[in-house]
NUTOR-81546 format. One line per field, with one value per residue (C-alpha): residue number from 1; residue in one letter; x negated, y negated, z. Coordinates in nm, 2 decimals. Each point is the difference from the previous one (the first is absolute). Layout:
BEGIN
nr	c(NUM  ...)
rest	c(A  ...)
east	c(X  ...)
north	c(Y  ...)
up	c(Z  ...)
END
This chain:
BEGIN
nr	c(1  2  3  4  5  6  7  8  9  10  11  12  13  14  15  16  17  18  19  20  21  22  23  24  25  26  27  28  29  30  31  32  33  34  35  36  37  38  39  40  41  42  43  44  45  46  47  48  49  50  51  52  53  54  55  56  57  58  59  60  61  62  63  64  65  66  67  68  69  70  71  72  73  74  75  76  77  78  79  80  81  82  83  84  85  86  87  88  89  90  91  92  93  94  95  96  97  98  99  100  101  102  103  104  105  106  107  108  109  110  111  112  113  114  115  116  117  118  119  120  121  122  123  124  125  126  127  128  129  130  131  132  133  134  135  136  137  138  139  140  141  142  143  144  145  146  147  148  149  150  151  152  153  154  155  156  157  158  159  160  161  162  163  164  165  166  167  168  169  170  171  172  173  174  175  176  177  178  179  180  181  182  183  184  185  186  187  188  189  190  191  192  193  194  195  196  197  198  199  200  201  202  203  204  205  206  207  208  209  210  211  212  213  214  215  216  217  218)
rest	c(X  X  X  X  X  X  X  X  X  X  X  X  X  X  X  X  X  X  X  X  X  X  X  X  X  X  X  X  X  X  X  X  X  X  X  X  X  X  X  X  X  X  X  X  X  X  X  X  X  X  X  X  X  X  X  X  X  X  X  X  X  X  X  X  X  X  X  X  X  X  X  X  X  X  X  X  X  X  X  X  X  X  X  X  X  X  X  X  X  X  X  X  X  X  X  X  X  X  X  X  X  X  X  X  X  X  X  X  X  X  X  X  X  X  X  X  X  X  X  X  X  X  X  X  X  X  X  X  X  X  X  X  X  X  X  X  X  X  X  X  X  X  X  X  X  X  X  X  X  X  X  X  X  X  X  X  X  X  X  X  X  X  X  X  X  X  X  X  X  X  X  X  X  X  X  X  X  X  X  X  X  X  X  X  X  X  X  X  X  X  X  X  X  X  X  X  X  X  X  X  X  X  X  X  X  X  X  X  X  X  X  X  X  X  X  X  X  X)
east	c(-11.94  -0.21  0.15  0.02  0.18  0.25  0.04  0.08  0.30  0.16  0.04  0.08  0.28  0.13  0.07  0.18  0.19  0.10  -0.05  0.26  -0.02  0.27  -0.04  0.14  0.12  0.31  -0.11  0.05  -0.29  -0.29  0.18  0.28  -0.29  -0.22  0.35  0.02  -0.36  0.02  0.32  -0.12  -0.26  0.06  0.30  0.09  0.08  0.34  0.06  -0.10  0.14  0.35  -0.06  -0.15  0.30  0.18  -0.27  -0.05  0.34  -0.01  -0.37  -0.25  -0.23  -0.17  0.21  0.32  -0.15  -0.12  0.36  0.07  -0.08  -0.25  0.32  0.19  -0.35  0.02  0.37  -0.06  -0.32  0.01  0.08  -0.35  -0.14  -0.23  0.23  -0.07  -0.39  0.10  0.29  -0.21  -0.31  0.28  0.09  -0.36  -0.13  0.26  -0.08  -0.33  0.10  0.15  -0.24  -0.31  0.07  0.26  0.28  -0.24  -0.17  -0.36  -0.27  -0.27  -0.07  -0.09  0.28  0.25  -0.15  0.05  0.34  0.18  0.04  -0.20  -0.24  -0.29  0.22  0.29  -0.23  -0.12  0.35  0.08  -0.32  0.05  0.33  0.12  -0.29  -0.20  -0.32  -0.17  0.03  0.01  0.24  -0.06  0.31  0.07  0.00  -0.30  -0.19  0.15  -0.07  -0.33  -0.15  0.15  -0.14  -0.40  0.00  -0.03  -0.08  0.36  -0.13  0.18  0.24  -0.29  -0.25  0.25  0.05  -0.37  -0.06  0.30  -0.16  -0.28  0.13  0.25  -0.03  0.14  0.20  0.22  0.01  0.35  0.18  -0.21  0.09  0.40  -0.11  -0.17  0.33  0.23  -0.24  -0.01  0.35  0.11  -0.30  -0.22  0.22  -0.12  0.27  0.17  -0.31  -0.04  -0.34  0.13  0.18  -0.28  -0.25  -0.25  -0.05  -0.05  -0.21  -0.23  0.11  -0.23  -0.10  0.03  0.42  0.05  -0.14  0.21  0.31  -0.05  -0.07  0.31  0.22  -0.10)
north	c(-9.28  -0.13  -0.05  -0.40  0.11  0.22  -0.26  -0.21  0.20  0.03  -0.32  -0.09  0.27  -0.07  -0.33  0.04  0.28  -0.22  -0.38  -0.06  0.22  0.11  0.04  0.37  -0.12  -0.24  -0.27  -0.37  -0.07  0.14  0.20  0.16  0.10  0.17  0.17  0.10  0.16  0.19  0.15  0.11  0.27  0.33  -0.17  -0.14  -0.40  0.09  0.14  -0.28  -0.21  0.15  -0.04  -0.32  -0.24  0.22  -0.04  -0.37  -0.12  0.13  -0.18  -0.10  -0.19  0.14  -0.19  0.16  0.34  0.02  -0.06  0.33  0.37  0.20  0.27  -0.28  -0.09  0.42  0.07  -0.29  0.10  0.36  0.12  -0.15  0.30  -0.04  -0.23  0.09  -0.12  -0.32  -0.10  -0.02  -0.15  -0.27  -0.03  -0.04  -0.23  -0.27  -0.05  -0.06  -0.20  -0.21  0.05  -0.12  -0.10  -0.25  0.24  0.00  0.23  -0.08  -0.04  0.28  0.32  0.02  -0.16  0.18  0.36  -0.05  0.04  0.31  0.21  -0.18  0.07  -0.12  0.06  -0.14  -0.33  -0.02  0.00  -0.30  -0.21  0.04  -0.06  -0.21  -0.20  0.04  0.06  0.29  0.36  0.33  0.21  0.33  0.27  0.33  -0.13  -0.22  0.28  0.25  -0.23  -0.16  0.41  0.05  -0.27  0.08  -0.33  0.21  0.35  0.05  0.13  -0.28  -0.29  -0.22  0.08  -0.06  -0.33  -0.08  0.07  -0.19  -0.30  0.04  0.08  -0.25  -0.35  -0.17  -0.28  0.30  0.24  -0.14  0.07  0.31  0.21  -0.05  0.06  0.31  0.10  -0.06  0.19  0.32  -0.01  -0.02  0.13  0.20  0.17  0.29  0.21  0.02  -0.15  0.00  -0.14  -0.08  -0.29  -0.12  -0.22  -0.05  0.32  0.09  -0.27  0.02  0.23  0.30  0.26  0.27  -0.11  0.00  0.31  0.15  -0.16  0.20  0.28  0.00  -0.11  0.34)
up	c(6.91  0.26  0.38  -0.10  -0.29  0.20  0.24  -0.26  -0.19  0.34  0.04  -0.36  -0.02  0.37  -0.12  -0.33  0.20  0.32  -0.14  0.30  0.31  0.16  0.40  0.12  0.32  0.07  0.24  0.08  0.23  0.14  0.27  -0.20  -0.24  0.29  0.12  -0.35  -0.09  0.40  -0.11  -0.34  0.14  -0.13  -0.15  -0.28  -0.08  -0.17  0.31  0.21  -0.19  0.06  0.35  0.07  -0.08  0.28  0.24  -0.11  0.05  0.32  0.12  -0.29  0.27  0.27  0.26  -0.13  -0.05  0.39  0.11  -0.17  0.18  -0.16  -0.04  -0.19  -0.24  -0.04  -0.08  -0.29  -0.14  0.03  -0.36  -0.12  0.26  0.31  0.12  0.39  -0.05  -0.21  0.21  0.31  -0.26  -0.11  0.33  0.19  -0.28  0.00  0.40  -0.07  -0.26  0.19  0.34  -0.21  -0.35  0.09  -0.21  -0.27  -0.25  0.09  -0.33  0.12  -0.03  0.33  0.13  -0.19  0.06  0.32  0.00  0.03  -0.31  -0.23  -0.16  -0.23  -0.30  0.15  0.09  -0.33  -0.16  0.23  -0.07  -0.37  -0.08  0.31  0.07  -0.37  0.21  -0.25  0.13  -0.18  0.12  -0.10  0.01  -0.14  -0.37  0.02  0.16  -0.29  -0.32  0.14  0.05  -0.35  -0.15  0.16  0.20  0.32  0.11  0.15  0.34  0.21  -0.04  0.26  -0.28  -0.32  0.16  0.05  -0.41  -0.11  0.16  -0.14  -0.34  -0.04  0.04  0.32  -0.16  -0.16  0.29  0.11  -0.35  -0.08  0.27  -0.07  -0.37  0.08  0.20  -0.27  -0.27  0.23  0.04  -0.36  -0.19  0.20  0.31  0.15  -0.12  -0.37  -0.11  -0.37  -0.07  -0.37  0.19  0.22  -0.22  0.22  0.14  -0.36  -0.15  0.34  0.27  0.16  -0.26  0.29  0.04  -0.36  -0.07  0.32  -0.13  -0.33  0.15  0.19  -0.31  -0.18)
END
């Protein structure tokens, strides 16, 4: 296949596979989604998930959350784990929120980078799926199944990123990225894998990772 072709049978199979996308995170606005994707570092969104509605009922705006103490933020949050940097994160953010942004999620990645514990992934999540602006996200899957696939070289997410964009069309990037996610997690994880189960890493993947796996089937 050629890399056209590849890029092609991604997107063809990503789409018979996830027709509807499911979004990993529970949120009802932009806020409670950024609260969301800052907790879910080094965590995972069942997790999170468990603990947002607790957090939520308790301040899912920035005005509430700044009445509560960074201790009270922690003593909620802390099962999802490095709860004493994202309490004072959650904390510090939703005063500027309010300081600059009016209580508001700004639209920029500059903007929203600015703010404490986030980062470039954790802007990207919000510009896609809050504010549909397109972004590519890249996390631990993306970075796993786009190396196994021979879209990248696998040497950082900043430069996985930069070849996804170029790969992949920017009118899909949004969708792709959460396709990607749900692929990796149910087809090609990084442990259990059974590359049997994992059509695309089959029909197109890196001869070098195929030829590993078998080698450490035998």
């Amino acid at each position: 296949m050629t890399k056209k072709e590849k890029i092609e049978f991604v997107i063809n199979t990503l789409n018979n596979l996830y027709p509807e996308i499911p979004i990993p995170l529970d949120h009802t606005d932009p806020y409670t989604l950024l609260i969301a994707v800052l907790l879910s570092a080094q965590s995972t969104d069942v997790r999170v998930n468990q603990i947002t509605p607790l957090l939520f009922a308790k301040a899912d705006n920035p005005y509430d959350m700044v009445k509560l103490t960074v201790e009270e933020i922690r003593d909620i949050i802390r099962p999802v784990g490095l709860s004493p940097m994202k309490s004072k994160g959650i904390h510090g953010l939703s005063q500027i929120l309010i300081n600059k942004h009016n209580g508001e999620v700004p639209q920029t990645f500059e903007d929203l980078e600015e703010l404490p514990a986030v980062g470039h992934k954790t802007a990207s999540v919000v510009l896609s799926q809050a504010f549909g602006i397109p972004a590519f996200a890249v996390d631990t899957h993306i970075h796993r199944l786009m190396y196994r696939w021979g879209f990248t070289n696998g040497k950082n997410v900043v430069q996985t990123e930069k070849d996804a964009k170029r790969l992949f069309p920017k009118e899909i990037w949004n969708d792709l990225h959460l396709q990607i996610i749900w692929y990796g997690r149910e087809y090609s994880p990084a442990r259990g894998w059974d590359l049997d189960n994992d059509i695309i890493t089959k029909t197109i993947g890196r001869k070098s990772v195929i030829n590993d796996y078998y080698k450490k089937k035998k």
